[in-house]
C-alpha positions as CSV (number, residue, x, y, z in Angstrom):
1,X,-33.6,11.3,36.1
2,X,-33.4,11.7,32.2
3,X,-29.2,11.3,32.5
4,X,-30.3,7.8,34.6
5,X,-32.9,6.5,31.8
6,X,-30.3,6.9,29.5
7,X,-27.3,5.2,31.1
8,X,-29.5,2.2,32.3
9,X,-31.0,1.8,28.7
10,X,-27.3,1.6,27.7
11,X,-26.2,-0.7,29.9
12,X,-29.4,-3.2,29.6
13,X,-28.5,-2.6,25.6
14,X,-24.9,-3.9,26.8
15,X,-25.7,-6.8,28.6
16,X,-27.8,-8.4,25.7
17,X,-24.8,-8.1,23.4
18,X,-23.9,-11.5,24.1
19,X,-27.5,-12.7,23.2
20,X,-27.4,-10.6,20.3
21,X,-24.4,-12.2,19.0
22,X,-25.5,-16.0,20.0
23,X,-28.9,-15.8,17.3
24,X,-25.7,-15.2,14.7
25,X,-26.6,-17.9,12.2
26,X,-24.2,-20.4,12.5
27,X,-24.4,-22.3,9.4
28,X,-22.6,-19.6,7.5
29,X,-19.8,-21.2,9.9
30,X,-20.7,-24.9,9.1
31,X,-17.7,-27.7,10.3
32,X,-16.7,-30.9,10.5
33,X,-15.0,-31.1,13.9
34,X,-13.4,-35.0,14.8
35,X,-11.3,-35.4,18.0
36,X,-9.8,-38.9,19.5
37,X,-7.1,-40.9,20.3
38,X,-6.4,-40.8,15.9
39,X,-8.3,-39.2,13.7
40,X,-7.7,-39.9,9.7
41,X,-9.2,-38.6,6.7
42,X,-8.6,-41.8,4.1
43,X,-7.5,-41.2,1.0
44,X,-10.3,-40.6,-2.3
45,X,-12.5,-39.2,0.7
46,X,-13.7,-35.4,0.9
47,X,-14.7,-33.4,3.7
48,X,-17.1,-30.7,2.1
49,X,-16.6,-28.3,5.0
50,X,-13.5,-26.8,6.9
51,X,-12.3,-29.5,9.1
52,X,-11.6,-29.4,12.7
53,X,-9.4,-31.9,14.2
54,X,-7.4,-32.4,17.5
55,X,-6.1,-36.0,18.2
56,X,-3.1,-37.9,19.5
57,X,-2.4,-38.6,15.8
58,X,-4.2,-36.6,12.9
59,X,-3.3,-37.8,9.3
60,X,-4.7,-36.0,6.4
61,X,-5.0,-38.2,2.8
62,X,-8.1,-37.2,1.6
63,X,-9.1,-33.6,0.4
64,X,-10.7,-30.6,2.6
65,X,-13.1,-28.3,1.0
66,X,-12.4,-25.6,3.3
67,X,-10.2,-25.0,5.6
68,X,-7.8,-27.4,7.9
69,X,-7.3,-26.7,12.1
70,X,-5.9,-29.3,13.2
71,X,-3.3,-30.0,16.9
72,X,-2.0,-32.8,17.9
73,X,0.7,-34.7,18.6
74,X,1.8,-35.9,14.9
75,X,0.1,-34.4,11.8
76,X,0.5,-35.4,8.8
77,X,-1.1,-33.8,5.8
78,X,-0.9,-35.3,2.7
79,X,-4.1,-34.7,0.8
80,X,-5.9,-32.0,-0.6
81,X,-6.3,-28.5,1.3
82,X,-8.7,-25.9,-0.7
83,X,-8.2,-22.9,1.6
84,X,-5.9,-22.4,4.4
85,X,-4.3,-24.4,6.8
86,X,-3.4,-23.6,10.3
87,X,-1.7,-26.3,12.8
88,X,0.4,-27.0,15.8
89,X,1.7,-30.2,17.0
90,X,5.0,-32.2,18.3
91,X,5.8,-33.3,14.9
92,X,4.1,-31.4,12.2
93,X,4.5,-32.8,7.8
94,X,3.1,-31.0,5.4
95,X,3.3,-32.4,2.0
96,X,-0.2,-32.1,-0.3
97,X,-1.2,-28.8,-1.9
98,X,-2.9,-26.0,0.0
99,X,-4.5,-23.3,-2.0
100,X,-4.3,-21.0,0.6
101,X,-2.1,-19.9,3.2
102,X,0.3,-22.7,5.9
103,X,0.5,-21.6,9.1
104,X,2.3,-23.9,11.3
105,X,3.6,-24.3,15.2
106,X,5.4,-27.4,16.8
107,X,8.1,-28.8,17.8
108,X,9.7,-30.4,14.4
109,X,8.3,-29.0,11.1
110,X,8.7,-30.3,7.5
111,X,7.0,-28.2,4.5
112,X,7.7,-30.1,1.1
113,X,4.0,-29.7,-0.8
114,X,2.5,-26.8,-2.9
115,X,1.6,-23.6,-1.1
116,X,-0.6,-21.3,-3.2
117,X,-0.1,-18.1,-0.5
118,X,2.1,-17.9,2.3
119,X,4.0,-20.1,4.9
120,X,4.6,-18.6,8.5
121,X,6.2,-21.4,10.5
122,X,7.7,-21.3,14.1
123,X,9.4,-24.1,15.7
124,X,12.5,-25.9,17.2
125,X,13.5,-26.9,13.4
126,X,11.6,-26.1,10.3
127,X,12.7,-27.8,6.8
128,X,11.4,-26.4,4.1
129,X,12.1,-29.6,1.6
130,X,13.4,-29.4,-2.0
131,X,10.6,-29.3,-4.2
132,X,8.8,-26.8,-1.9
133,X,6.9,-23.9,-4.1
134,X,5.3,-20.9,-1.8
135,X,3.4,-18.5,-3.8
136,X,4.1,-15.8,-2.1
137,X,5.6,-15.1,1.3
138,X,7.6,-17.2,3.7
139,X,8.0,-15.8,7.5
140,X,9.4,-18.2,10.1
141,X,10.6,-18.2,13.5
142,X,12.9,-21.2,14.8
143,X,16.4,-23.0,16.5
144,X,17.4,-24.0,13.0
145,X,15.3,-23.2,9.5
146,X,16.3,-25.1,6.1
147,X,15.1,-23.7,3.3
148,X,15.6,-25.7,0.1
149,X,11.8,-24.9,-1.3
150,X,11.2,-21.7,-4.1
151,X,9.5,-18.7,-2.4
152,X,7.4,-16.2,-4.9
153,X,8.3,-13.2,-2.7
154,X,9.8,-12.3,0.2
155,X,11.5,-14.5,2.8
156,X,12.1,-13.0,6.6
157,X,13.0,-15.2,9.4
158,X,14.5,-15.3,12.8
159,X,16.7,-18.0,13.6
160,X,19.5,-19.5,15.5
161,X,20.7,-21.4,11.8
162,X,19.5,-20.8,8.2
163,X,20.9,-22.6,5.5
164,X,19.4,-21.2,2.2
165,X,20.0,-23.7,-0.6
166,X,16.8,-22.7,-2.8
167,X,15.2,-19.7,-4.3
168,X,14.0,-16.4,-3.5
169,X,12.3,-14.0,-5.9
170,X,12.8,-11.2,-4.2
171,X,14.3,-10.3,-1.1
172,X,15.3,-11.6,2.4
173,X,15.6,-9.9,6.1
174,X,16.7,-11.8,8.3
175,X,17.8,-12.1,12.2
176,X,20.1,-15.0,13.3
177,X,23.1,-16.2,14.8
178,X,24.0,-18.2,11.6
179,X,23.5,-17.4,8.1
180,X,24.6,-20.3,5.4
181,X,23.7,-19.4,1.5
182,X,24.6,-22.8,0.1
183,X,25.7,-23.7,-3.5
184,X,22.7,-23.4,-5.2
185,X,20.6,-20.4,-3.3
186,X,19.5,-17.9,-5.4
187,X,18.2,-14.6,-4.3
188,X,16.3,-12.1,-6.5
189,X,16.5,-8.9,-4.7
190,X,18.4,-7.6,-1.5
191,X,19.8,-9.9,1.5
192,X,19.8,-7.8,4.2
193,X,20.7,-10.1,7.9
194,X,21.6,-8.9,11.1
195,X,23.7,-11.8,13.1
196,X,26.5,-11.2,15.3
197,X,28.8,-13.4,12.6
198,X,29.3,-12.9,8.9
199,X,27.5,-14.5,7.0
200,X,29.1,-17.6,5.0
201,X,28.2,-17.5,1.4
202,X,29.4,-20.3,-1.1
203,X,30.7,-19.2,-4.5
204,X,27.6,-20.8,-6.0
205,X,25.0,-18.9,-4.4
206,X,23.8,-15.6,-6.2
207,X,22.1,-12.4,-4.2
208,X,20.9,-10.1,-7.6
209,X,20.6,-7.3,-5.1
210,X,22.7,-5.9,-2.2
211,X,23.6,-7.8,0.9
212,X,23.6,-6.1,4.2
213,X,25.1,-7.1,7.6
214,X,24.3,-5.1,10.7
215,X,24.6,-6.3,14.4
216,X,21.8,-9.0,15.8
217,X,18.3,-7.0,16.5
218,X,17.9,-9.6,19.4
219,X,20.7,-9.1,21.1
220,X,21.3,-5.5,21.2
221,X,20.6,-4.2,24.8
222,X,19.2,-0.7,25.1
223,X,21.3,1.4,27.2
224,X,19.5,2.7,30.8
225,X,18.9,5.6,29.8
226,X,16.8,4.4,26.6
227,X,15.4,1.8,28.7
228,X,13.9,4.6,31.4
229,X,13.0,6.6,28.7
230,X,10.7,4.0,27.4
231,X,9.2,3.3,30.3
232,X,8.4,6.9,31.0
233,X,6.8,7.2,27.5
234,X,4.9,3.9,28.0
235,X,3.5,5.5,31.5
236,X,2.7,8.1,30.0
237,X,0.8,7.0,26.9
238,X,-1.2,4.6,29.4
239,X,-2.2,7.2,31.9
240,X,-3.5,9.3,28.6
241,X,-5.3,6.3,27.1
242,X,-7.1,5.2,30.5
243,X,-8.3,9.1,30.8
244,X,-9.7,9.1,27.4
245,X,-11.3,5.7,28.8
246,X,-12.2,7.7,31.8
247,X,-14.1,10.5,29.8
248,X,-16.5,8.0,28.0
249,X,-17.6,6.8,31.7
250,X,-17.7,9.8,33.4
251,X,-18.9,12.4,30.9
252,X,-22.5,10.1,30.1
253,X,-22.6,8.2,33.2
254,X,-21.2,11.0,35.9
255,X,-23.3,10.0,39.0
256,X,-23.6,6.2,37.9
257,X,-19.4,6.5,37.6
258,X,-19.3,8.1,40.8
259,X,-21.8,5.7,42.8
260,X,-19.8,2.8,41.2
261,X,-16.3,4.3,42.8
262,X,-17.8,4.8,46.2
263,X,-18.9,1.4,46.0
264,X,-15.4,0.2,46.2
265,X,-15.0,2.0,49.8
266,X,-18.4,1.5,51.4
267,X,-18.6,-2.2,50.2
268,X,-15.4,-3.6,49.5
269,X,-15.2,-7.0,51.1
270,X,-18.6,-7.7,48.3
271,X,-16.6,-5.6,45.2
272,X,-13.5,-8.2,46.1
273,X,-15.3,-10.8,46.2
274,X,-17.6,-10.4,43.4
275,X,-14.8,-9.1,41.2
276,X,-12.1,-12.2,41.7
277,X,-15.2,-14.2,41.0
278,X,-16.0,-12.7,37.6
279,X,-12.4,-12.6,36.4
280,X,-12.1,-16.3,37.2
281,X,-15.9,-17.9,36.1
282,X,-16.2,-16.0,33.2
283,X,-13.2,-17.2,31.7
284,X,-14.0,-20.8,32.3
285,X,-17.9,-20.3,31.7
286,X,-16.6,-19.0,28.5
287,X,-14.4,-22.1,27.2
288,X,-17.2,-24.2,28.0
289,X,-19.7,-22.1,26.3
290,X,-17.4,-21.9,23.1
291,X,-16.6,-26.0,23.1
292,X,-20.5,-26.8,23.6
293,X,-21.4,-23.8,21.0
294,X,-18.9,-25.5,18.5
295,X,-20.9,-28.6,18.5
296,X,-24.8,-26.9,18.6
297,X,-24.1,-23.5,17.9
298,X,-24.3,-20.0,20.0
299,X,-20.1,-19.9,20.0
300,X,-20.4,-16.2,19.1
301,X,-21.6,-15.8,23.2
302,X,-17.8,-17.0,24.7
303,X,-16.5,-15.0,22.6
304,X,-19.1,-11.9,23.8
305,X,-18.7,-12.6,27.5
306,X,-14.8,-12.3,27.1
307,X,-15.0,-9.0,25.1
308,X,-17.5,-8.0,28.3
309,X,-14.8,-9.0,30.8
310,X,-12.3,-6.9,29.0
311,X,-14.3,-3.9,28.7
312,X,-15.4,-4.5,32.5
313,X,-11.9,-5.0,33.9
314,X,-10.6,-1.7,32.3
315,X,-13.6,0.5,33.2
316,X,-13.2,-1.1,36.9
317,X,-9.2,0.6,36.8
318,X,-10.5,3.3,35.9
319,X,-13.4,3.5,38.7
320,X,-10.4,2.6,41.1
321,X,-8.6,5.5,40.3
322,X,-11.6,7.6,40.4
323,X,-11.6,6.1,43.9
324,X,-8.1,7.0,44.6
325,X,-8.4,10.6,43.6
326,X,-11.4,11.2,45.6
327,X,-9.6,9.5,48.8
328,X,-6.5,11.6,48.5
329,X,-8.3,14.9,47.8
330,X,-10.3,14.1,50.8
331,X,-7.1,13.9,52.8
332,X,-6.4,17.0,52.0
333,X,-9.6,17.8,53.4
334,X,-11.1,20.0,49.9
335,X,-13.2,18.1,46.9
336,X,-12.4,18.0,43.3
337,X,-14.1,17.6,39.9
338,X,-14.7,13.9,39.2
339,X,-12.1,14.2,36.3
340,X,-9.4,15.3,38.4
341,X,-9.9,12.8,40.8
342,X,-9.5,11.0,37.5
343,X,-6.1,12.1,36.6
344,X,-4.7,12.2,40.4
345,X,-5.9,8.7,40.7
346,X,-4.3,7.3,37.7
347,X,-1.1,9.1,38.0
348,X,-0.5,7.6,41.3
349,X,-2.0,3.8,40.4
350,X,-0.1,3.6,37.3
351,X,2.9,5.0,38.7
352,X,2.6,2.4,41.9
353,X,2.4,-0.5,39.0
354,X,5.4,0.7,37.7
355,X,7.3,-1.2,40.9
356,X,8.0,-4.5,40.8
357,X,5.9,-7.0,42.4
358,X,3.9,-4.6,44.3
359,X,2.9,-2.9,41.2
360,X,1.5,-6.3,39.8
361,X,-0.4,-6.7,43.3
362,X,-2.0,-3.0,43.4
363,X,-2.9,-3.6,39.6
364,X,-4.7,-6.5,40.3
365,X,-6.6,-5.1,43.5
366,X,-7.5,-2.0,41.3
367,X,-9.1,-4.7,38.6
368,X,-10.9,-6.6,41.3
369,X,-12.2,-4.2,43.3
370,X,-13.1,-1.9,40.3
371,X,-15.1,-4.7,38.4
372,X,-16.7,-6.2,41.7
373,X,-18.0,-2.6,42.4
374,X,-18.9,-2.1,38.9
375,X,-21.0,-5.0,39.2
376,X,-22.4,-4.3,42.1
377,X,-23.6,-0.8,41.1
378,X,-25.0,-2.0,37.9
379,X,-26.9,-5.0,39.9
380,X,-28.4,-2.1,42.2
381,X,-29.3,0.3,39.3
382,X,-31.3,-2.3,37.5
383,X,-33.1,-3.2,40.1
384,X,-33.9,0.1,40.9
385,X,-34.8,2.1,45.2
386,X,-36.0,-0.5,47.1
387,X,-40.0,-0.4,47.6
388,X,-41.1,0.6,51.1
389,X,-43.3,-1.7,53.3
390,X,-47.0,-1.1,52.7
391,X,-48.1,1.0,56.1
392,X,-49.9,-1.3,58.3
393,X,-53.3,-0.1,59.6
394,X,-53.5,0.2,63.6
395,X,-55.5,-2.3,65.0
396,X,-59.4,-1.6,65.8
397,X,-59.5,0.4,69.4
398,X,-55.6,1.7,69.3
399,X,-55.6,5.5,70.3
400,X,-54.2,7.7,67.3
401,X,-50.7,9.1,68.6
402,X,-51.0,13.2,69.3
């Protein structure tokens, strides 16, 4: 009874996690959040708080006290950032001075302002302009990259193209098809690419350092037998992390654990159903939750039913496999500790999702059926026996039975 207490305290202690979270004071998270068809911030204006801002167009002139989130289809940002930036768009422009760090997605990028921290950029073409100065690091992921700009540090990049024509104060790793160190480049350290083609490298570009060329990192194909090898170490370092998983539910919560499995074979159409339910409401419930909480506050409780949902789905694999064991010890007509059942179950689950297709079905029934039943179990724990029916009194003249 004590070993119940203590596992029901927990869980109740669990479920108000998200409620816990949601009195978070949210002013300490104060924005300005603007969304429609074009949002602009006019130039001399000043938004005093980080600035949220989703539009067909968005076109920063002004300045941002905080810090800039923007998506859209264009954004341009001209003005004033004070602390970091982070956007994705079509067509992305950064031009004004960002104290902090740029970090940028889209479909066509241009970087030709003052970046006081890093740039990390990935897109179909990224131009870093002529004039560009990063403070520290640039990292950037694209079909073709230009860099023209001064970087403080390090550059690394994966690419189809780079063309270097500006400076680098230190070194530069990169991955690409094509390499080009224009007239001009300078590069304070090592240059150390991997590309299936040589490098070209004008006669007026400098590398102070070494340069080394070694075969494309995204192109090389691991042999068969690396590639099994992998996968067997991957199997295996998910069966061991799912037991250790396995230990924290069963070794506090044994008989709860247990119940919970069982659940999955004396109740499954109501485990299936309630478990495909969860992993598709919650979800949703959460994104409205976080949009509304953006605008009047409790946001912190999307996030906290999502973190819920996770820890749910993998302690329902692992009450599946708990059910697995116990099923195939039972064939074999003897009984097992609960932590063998453990093992057995997620040695033959895991190995099953190994196969294609039908390891992505079983995986998915495991989740389903191992939240729903989790669910359930918990539902049935709170609520505690059911109360029997009050004894009714035999009516007046009824002889008493023998």
């Amino acid at each position: 009874m004590k070993s119940k207490r203590r596992a029901l305290a927990a869980l109740r202690w669990l479920a108000l996690a998200p409620a816990l979270l949601a009195l978070a004071p949210v002013a300490a998270h104060a924005a300005d959040l603007r969304q429609g068809s074009d949002v602009t911030i006019p130039a001399g204006s000043t938004v005093a708080d980080d600035l949220y801002a989703s539009g067909g167009t968005v076109h920063v002139n002004g300045t941002i006290a905080g810090s800039l989130i923007a998506a859209g289809g264009t954004v341009d940002v001209s003005g004033t950032v004070q602390h970091d930036v982070m956007v994705a768009g079509g067509t992305v422009t950064i031009s004004g001075p960002v104290t902090g760090t740029v970090r940028v997605v889209g479909g066509n990028l241009r970087l030709s302002g003052t970046i006081g921290e890093d740039l990390v950029a990935a897109g179909g073409t990224i131009d870093v302009a002529p004039g560009t100065a990063i403070g520290r690091d640039l990292v950037l992921a694209g079909g073709r990259a230009t860099v023209a700009g001064q970087v403080g540090r390090d550059l690394t990049a994966g690419a189809g193209t780079l063309d270097l024509s500006g400076s680098v104060a230190r070194n530069v790793k990169a991955d690409v098809t094509n390499l080009h160190l224009e007239n001009g480049a300078s590069i304070g350290g090592n240059l150390d690419y991997g590309s299936d083609n040589v490098a070209q490298i004008d006669s007026g570009a400098t590398v102070t350092g070494t340069v080394t060329h070694s075969p494309a990192q995204f192109t090389h194909q691991p042999s068969a037998a690396q590639r099994a090898l992998d996968t067997f170490t991957g199997w295996i370092r998910l069966v061991v992390g799912l037991f250790a998983l396995g230990l924290l539910v069963l070794l506090p919560f044994g008989a709860f654990g247990r119940r919970a499995a069982d659940a999955i074979g004396s109740d499954p159409l109501r485990s299936a159903g309630l478990g495909m339910a969860l992993l598709i409401g919650v979800p949703i419930a959460a994104l409205v939750v976080f949009v509304l909480g953006l605008l009047v506050g409790g946001w912190p409780l999307a996030l906290a039913a999502l973190a819920l949902l996770a820890i749910g789905v993998a302690v329902g694999y692992v009450l599946a496999a708990v059910f697995v064991g116990r099923a195939a010890f039972r064939l074999l007509r003897t009984e097992a500790h609960p932590l063998l059942d453990l093992l057995v179950g997620l040695v033959v689950l895991t190995a099953v999702g190994l196969i294609p297709i039908l390891g992505g079905v079983v995986d998915v029934a495991a989740v389903v059926l191992g939240l729903g039943a989790l669910t359930l179990t918990l539902f049935r724990s709170w609520r505690g026996p059911a109360t029997a029916a009050p004894a009714v009194p035999p009516a007046p003249g009824t002889p008493l039975p023998a």
